[in-house]
C-alpha positions in Angstrom: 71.6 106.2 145.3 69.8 109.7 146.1 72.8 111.2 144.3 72.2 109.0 141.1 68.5 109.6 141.0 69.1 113.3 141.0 72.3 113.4 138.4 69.7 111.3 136.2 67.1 113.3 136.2 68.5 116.5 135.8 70.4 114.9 132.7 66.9 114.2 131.3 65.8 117.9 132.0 68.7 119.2 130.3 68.6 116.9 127.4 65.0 117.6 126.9 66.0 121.3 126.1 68.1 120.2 123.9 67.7 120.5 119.7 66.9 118.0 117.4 70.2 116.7 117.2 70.9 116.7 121.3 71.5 113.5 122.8 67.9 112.6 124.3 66.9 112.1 120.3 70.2 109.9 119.4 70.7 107.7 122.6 69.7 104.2 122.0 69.7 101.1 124.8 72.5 100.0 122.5 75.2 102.3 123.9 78.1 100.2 123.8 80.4 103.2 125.7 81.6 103.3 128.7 82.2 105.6 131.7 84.8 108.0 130.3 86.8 110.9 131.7 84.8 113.9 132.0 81.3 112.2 130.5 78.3 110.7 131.9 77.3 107.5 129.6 74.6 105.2 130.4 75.7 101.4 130.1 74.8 98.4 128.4 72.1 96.8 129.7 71.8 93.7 128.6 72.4 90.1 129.5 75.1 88.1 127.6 73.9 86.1 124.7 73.1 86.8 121.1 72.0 89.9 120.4 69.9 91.7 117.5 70.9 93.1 114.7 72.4 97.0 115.1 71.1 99.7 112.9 74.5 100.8 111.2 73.8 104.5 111.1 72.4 105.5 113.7 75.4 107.4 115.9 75.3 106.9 119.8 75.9 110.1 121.3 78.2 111.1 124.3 77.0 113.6 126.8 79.2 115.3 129.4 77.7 116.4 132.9 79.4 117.5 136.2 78.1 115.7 139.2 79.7 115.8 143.1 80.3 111.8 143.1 82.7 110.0 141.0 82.2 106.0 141.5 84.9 103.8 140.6 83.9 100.6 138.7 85.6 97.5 138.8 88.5 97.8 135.8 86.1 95.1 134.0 83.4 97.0 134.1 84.4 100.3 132.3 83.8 99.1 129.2 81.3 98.2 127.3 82.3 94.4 127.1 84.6 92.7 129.7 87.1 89.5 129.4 85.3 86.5 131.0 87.4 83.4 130.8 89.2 84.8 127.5 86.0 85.8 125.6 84.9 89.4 125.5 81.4 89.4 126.7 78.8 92.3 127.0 78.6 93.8 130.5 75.5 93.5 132.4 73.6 96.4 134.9 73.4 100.3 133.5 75.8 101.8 135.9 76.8 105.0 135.5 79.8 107.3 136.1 81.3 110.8 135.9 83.6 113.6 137.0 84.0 117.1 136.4 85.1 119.0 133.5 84.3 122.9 134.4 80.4 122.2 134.4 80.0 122.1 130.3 77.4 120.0 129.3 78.9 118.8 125.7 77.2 116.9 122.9 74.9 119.9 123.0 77.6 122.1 121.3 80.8 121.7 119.1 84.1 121.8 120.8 86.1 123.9 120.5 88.8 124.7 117.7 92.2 125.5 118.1 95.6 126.1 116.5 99.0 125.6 118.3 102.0 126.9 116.4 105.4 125.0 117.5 108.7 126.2 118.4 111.4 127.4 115.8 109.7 129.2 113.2 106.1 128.7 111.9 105.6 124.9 112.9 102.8 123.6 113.6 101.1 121.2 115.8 97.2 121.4 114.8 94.7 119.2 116.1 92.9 119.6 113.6 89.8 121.1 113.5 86.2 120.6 114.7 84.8 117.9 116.7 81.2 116.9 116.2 78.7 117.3 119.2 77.4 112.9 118.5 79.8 110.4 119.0 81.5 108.9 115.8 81.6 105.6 116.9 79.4 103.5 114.6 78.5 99.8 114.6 78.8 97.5 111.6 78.2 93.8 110.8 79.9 93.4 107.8 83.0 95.5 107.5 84.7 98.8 108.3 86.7 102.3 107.5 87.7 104.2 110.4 89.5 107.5 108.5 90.1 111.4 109.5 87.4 112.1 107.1 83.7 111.3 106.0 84.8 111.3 102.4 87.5 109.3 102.9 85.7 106.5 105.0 83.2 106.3 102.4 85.9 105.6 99.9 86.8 102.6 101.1 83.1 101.2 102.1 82.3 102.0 98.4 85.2 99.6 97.6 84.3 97.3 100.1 80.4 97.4 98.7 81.9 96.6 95.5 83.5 93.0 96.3 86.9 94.5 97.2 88.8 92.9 100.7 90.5 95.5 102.9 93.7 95.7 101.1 91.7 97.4 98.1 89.9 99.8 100.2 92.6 101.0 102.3 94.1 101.8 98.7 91.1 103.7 98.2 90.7 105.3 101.3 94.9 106.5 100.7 93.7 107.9 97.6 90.7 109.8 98.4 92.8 111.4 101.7 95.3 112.6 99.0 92.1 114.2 97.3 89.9 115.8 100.3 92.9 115.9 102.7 95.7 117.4 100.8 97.5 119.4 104.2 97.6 115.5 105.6 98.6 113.0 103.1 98.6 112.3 99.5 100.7 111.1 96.0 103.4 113.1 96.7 104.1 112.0 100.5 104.1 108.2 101.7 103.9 106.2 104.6 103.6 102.6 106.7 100.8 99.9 106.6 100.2 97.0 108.7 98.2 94.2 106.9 96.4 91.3 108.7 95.4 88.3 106.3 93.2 86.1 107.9 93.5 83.6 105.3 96.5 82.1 106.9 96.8 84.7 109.9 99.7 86.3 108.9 100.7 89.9 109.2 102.8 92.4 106.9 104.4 95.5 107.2 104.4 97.5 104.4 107.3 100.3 104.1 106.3 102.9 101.3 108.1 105.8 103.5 109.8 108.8 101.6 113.6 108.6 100.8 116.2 110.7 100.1 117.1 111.5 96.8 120.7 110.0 95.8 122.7 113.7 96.3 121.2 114.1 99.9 124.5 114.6 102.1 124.6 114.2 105.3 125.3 118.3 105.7 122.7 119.3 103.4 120.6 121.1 105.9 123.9 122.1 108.3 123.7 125.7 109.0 125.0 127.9 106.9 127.1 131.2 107.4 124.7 133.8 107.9 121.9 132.1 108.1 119.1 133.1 110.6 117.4 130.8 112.8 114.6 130.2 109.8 116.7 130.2 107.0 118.4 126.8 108.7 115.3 125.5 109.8 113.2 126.6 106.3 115.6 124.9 104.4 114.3 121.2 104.9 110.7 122.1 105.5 109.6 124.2 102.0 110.9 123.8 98.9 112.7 121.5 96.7 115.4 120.7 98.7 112.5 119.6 101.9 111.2 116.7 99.0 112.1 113.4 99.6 111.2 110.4 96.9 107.5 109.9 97.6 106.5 106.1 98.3 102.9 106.6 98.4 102.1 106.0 94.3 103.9 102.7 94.9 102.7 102.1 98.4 99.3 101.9 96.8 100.1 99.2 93.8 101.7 96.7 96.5 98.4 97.0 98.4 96.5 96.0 95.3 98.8 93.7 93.5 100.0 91.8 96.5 96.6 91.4 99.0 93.7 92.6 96.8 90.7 90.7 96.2 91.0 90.8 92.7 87.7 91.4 92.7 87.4 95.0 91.9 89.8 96.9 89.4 92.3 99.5 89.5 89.1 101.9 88.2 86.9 101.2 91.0 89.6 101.4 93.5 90.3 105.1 92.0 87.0 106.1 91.5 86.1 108.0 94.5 89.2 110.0 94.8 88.6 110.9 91.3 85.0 111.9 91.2 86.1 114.4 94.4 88.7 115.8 92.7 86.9 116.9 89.2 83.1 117.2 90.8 85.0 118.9 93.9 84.5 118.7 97.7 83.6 121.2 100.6 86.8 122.7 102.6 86.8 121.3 106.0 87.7 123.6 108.7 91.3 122.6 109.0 91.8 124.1 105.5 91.2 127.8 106.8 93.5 127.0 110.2 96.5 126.3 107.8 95.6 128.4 105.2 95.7 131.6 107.6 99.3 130.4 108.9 100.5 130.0 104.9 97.8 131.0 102.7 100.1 133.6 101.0 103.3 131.5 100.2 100.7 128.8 98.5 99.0 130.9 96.7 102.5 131.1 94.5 101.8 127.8 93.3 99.4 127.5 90.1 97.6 124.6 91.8 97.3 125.7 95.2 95.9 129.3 94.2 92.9 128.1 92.3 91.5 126.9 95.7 92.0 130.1 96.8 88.0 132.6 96.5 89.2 135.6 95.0 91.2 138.5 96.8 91.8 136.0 99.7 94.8 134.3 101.3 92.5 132.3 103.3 90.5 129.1 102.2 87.2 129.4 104.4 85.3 125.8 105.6 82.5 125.0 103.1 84.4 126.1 99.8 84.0 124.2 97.2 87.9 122.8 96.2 88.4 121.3 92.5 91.7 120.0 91.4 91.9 118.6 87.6 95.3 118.1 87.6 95.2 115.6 90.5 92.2 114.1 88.4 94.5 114.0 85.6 97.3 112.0 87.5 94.2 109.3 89.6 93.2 108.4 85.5 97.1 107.4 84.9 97.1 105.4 87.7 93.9 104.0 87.0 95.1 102.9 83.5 98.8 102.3 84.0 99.5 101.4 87.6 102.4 103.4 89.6 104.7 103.5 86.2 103.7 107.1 85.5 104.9 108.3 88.2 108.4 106.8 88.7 109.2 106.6 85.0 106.2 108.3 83.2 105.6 111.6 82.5 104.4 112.2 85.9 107.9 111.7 86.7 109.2 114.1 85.0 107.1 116.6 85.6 107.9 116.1 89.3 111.5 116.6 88.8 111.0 119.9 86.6 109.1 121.2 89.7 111.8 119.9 92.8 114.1 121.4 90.5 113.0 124.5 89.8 112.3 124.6 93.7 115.4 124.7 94.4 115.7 120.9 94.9 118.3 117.7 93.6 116.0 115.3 92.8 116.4 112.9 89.6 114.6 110.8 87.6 117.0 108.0 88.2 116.0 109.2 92.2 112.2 108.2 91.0 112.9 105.1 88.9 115.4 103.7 91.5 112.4 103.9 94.4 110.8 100.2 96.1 108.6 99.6 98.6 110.2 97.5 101.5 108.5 94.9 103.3 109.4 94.2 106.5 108.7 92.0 109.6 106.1 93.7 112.4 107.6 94.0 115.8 105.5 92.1 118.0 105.3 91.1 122.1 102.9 90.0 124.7 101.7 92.0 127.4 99.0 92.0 129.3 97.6 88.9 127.9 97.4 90.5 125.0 99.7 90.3 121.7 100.5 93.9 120.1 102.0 93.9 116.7 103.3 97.2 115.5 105.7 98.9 113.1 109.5 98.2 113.0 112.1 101.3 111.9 112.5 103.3 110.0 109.4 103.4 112.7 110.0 104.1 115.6 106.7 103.5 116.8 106.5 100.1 117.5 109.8 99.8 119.5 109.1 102.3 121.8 105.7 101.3 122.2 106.4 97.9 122.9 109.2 98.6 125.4 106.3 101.0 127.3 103.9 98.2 127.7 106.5 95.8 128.9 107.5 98.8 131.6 103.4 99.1 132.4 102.9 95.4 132.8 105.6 95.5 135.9 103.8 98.3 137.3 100.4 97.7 137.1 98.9 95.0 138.4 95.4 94.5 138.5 94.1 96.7 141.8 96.5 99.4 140.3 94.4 99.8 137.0 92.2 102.3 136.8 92.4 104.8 133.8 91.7 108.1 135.2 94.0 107.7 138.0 96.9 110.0 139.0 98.7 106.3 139.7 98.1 105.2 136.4 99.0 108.5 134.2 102.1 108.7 136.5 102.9 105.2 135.3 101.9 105.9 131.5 104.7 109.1 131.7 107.7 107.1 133.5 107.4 104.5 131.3 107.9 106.5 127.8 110.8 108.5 129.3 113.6 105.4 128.7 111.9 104.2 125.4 111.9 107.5 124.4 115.6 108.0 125.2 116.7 104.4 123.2 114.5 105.9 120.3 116.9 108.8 120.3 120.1 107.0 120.7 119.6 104.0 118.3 116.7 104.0 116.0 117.2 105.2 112.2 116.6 103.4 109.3 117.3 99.4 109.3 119.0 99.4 105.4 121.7 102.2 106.7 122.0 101.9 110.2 122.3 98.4 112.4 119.5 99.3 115.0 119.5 96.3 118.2 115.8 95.9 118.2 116.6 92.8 119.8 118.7 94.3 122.3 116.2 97.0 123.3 112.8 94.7 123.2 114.8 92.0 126.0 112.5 91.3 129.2 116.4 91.8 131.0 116.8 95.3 129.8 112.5 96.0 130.8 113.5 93.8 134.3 116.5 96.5 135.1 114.5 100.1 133.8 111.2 99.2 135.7 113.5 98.8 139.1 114.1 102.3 138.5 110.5 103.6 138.9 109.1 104.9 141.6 105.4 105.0 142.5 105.4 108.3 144.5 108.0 110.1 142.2 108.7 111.6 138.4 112.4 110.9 137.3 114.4 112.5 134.8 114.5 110.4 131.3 118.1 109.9 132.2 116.7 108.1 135.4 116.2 105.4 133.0 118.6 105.1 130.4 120.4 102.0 129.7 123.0 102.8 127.5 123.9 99.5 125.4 127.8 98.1 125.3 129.8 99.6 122.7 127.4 101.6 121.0 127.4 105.5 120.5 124.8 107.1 122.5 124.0 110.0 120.9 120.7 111.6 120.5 118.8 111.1 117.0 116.3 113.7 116.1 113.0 111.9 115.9 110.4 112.5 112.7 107.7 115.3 113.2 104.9 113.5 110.9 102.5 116.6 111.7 100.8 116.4 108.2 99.6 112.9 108.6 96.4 110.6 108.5 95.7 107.0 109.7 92.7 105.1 109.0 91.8 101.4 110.1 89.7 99.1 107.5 88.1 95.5 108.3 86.7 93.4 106.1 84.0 90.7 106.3 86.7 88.0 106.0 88.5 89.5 109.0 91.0 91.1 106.9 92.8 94.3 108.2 94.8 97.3 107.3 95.8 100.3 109.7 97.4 102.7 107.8 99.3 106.1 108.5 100.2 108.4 105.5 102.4 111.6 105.7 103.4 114.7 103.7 105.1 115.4 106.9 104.3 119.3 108.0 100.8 120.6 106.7 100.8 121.0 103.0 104.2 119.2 103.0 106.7 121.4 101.2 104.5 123.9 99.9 104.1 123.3 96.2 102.3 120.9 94.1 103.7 119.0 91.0 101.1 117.1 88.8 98.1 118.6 90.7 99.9 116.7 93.5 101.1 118.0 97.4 104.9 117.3 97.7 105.8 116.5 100.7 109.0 117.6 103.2 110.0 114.3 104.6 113.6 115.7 104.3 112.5 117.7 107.7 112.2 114.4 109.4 116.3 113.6 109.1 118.7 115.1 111.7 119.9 118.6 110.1 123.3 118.6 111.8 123.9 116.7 115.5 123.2 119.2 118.2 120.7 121.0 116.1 117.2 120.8 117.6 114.2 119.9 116.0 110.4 121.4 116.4 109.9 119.6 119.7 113.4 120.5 121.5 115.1 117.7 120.5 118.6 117.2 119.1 119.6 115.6 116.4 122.7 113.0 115.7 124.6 110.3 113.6 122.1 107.6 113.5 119.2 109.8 111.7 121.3 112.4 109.4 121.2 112.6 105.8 122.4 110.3 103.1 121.5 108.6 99.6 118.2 106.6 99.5 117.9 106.3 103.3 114.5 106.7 104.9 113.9 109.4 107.9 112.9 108.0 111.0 109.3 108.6 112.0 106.6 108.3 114.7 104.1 106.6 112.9 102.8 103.8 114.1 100.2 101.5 112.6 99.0 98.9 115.3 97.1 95.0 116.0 96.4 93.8 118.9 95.0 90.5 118.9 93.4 88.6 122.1 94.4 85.8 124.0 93.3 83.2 121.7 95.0 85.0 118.8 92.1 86.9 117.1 92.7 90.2 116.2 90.6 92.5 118.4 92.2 96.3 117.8 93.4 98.3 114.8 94.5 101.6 115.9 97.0 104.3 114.9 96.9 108.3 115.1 98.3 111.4 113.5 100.3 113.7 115.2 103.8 114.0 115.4 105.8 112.9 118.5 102.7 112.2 120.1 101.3 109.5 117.5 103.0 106.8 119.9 101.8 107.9 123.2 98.2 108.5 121.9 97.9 105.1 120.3 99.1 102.8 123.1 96.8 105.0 125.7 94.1 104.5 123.2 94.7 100.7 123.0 95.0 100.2 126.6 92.1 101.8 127.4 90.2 99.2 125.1 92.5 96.1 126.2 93.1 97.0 130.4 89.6 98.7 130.9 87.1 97.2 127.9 86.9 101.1 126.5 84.5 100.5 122.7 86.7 102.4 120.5 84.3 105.6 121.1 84.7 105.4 124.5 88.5 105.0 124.4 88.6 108.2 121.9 87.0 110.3 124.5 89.3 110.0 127.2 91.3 112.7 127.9 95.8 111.9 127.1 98.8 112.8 128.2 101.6 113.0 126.3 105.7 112.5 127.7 108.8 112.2 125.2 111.5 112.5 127.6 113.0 115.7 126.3 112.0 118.6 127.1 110.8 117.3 131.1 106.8 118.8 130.6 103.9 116.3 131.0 101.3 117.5 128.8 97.4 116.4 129.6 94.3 117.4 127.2 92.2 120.0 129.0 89.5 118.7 130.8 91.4 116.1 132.5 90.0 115.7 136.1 91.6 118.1 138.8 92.2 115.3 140.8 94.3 113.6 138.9 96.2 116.8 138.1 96.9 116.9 142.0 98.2 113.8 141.8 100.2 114.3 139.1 101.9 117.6 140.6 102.7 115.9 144.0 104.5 113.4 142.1 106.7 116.3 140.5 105.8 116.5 137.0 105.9 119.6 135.4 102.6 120.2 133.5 101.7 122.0 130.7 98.0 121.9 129.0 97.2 121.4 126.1 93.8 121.9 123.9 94.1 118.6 121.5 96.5 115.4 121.5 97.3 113.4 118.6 94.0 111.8 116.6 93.7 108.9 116.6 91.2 106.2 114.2 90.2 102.9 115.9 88.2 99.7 114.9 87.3 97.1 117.7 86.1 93.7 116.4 83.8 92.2 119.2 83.1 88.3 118.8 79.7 87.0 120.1 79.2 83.5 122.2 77.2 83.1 118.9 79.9 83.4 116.5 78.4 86.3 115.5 80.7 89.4 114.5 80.4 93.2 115.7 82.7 95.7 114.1 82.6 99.1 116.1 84.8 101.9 114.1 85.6 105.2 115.4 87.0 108.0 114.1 88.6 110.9 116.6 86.3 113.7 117.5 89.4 116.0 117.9 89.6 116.1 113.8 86.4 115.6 112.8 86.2 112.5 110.8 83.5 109.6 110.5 83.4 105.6 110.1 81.7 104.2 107.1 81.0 100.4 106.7 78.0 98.2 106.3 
């Protein structure tokens, strides 16, 4: 108690030295977060019941403070709500709750931002730029956009202010990331949606992912002789030949035309991706990160070097970025749908500029492309149903086969998220999905992939017999090869260009949405005013090769007419005992979309986490291959002990994955609470009403 009176105190003192913006002016009784790795949060205190109305934009803001006790809360009580007899109800008593992360007082200061180039030639894996000092968790009443950027967000409340449901604002939202976050996503690239419709409950998948073009071979990117290491590996990451048929034009329409309201038109829906690209927008900070990687080799295409200040290879945060030829491309789409740019003279002009790239793409390539829609893979754990992306995903599989391995090992005493127990279990159980991921997933149309086979409670029964509490195994530890199937190693997708954004809408309505270019700035040149991805990076280049992460590739993800790359994205819905949705979730981030996702799910579903509190938490990160755990500095030294007497091999790293998250809080009232948060590790912001 003596201990708690002085840590609150001396959190006053500090935040009363604190600027205008420090967190003694933006805390509210209303804080809906909850204790979090490496932060000091007051709690909720109030009494269930109803409760008043929330003022939607005013931010509550995390602060971060050292203290010498660490108290550990009931797993209930972590979050801002708890399960009580099914119902998520709003915990009661302001307790509070800390542990240390190298004395820095945050939310007093910006993060800080960093850059990490991967292996194998200039990849990268950048997460991605600056995090704000408040909290971007907001709270809404009405509806919700939970997107990597401000702009963005506000693109699809716009639509939503408008009359449109969440189908037409996550079309907007798509189309406004192309616009203000052109190294992520855009036109040219495409992507994977998950659509709740509560009008009858039902959920959709939505397949708009790049394909290859019809003379894609299945030794296209094999090495050549002579070629150096970044010739082979260049090959399918810039250029003409790195292009796969984008998805995103058409991914866009079946939103509209299949679950809009009908309420707004195509114009509205296009409107404020097309006032930002001919009234312009401000660089974020990511822009000079990738631009001082490959400022120079863009600055060869006619689009890309008008962003460019004069003299510079480097595009500094806070220029102003126009792009009229985007512009011109939103007002076809506006008028004529996704025609233009599969038959049109968008069309063409993209195959002029593959071609003259170096690339083999046709206009029958263009004209021949669909958007597939498939069935969600779905299961129950925890109480708790999670309905996520099937392949050419490979998301939701491995996923799902994690959480049924976690549900063996944790039962309830064994849940607490900062643990060295519980990260342990988190890494051991992504090593076997992440070895069938590699063995068997590719893309459904080309390859028979046993989702059955490799979601059965047998096959989760016999891997979690293989785990041990005390000790870190080797992925092959827990690989389960299936009978009579081939076993070798697919290379999985890298997806490092890519944004996800979560919308809800005031008739429950949801969309979580990831979109790709694939690697920043996808291939490197624009056609149309438009970023062209290199989602022909994401197949296998030859079996054996490796890939950005260490990984080989094989058979089941090579090469081949009209087939789809395999990817990490993974769009996500978890819905509640009763069968309400409660989560939309999803990230950004290469290999590490799947791991960051699920931890950031869990920690809402297992610990009550609001999504801002979930966000905060510090991740780790295991793939199997190569053996490294990775953990987000900061990460309690504790829990690093534990982790190294278990034997993993650490490695730290500044940012994970970022992910966007919207939880959807139901009242004893009937009354509705929508609370959208967008990662601090990137930068972005909700919007709603």
């Amino acid at each position: 108690m003596r201990a708690s009176i002085i840590a609150i105190v001396f959190v006053v003192f500090i935040m009363s030295r604190s600027n205008s913006r420090g967190p003694l002016r933006s805390y509210r009784a209303r804080t809906l977060h909850s204790a979090t790795a490496g932060q000091l949060r007051p709690r909720d205190r109030r009494i269930p019941g109803p409760q008043p109305q929330i003022a939607p934009e005013r931010p509550v803001t995390p602060f971060r403070l050292w203290t010498p006790w660490r108290p550990e809360w009931p797993p209930g009580l972590r979050g801002g709500y708890f399960s009580r007899n099914g119902k998520l109800t709003p915990s009661i008593g302001g307790h509070w709750s800390s542990q240390p992360e190298g004395g820095k007082v945050a939310g007093m200061r910006k993060l800080p931002l960093v850059f990490r180039f991967a292996a194998l030639g200039a990849l990268t894996f950048a997460l991605l730029g600056q995090a704000e000092s408040e909290s971007t968790e907001l709270a809404y009443r009405e509806h919700a956009v939970a997107a990597d950027h401000p702009l963005a967000s506000e693109a699809g409340a716009e639509v939503l202010a408008a009359g449109g449901n969440a189908a037409d604002a996550a079309a907007a939202t798509m189309l406004a990331l192309g616009v203000v976050s052109p190294a992520s996503s855009g036109l040219g690239g495409g992507g994977f949606a998950l659509y709740y419709r509560a009008s009858d409950q039902s959920t959709h998948f939505i397949d708009f992912r790049e394909e290859a073009p019809s003379a894609a071979t299945a030794e296209m990117f094999a090495r050549r002789e002579g070629d150096t290491d970044d010739q082979a590996a260049n090959r399918s990451r810039a250029g003409g030949l790195a292009v796969g048929v984008p998805g995103e034009p058409a991914g866009v329409m079946a939103l509209i035309d299949q679950f809009g309201s009908g309420e707004v038109t195509r114009s509205q829906i296009v409107a404020p991706a097309l006032r930002h690209a001919q009234e312009g927008y401000e660089a974020s900070p990511i822009f000079e990160r990738f631009t001082r990687w490959i400022g120079a080799e863009m600055r060869r295409d006619p689009v890309f070097s008008t962003w460019f200040p004069e003299g510079s290879d480097v595009i500094p945060p806070g220029h102003r970025i126009r792009n009229p030829a985007h512009a011109r491309s939103l007002q076809q789409l506006a008028a004529r749908g996704a025609e233009p740019f599969y038959r049109g003279a968008i069309a063409r002009e993209i195959v002029r500029r593959v071609r003259e790239e170096g690339g083999v793409m046709t206009m029958a390539d263009l004209a021949a492309y669909e958007v597939r829609m498939r069935e969600p893979v779905s299961g129950t754990y925890f109480g708790h149903r999670w309905v996520s992306s099937p392949p050419p995903s490979a998301g939701g599989v491995t996923m799902l086969s994690s959480l049924a391995l976690l549900e063996r090992w944790l039962p309830a005493p064994h849940r607490q998220a900062d643990s060295a127990f519980f990260r342990h279990a988190l890494a051991e159980s992504w090593k076997g999905p992440y070895t069938d991921r590699h063995h068997y997933l590719g893309d459904t149309d080309h390859v028979d992939v046993p989702i059955a086979a490799l979601l059965e409670g047998e096959r989760a029964d016999a891997r979690a017999a293989r785990f041990h509490p005390m000790l870190a195994q080797r992925a092959e530890h827990y690989d389960l090869p299936l009978a009579g199937r081939e076993t070798r190693p697919a290379q999985p997708g890298g997806d490092h260009g890519t944004s996800h954004f979560c919308v809800v809408d005031a008739e429950g309505n949801i969309a979580s949405v990831t979109t790709t270019v694939n690697l920043p700035f996808g291939a490197r040149f624009t056609a149309a005013g438009i970023v062209m991805n290199d989602e022909m990076d994401d197949f296998a280049r030859e079996v054996g090769e490796p890939n950005a992460f260490g990984l080989v590739g094989g058979a089941p993800n090579l090469p081949g007419p009209g087939r789809r790359p395999l990817s990490s994205m993974s769009p996500t819905i978890v819905f509640d005992p009763s069968g309400q949705p409660i989560l939309c979730v999803g990230a950004a981030g290469g290999s590490r979309i799947i791991t960051a996702a699920q931890q950031a799910a869990l920690f809402g579903v297992l610990f009550g986490d609001s999504p801002g509190a979930a966000l905060a938490r510090r991740r780790v990160h295991h793939q199997g291959i190569p053996r490294t755990l990775r953990y987000e500095e900061g990460m309690d030294e504790a829990t690093l002990r534990g982790l190294r007497a278990r034997g993993h091999d650490l490695e730290s790293v500044d940012h994970s994955a970022v992910v966007q998250m919207i939880r959807i809080v139901r009242g004893e009232d009937g009354r509705v609470q929508i609370l959208a948060a967008s990662d601090p590790r990137k930068g972005g912001r909700p919007a709603g009403r």
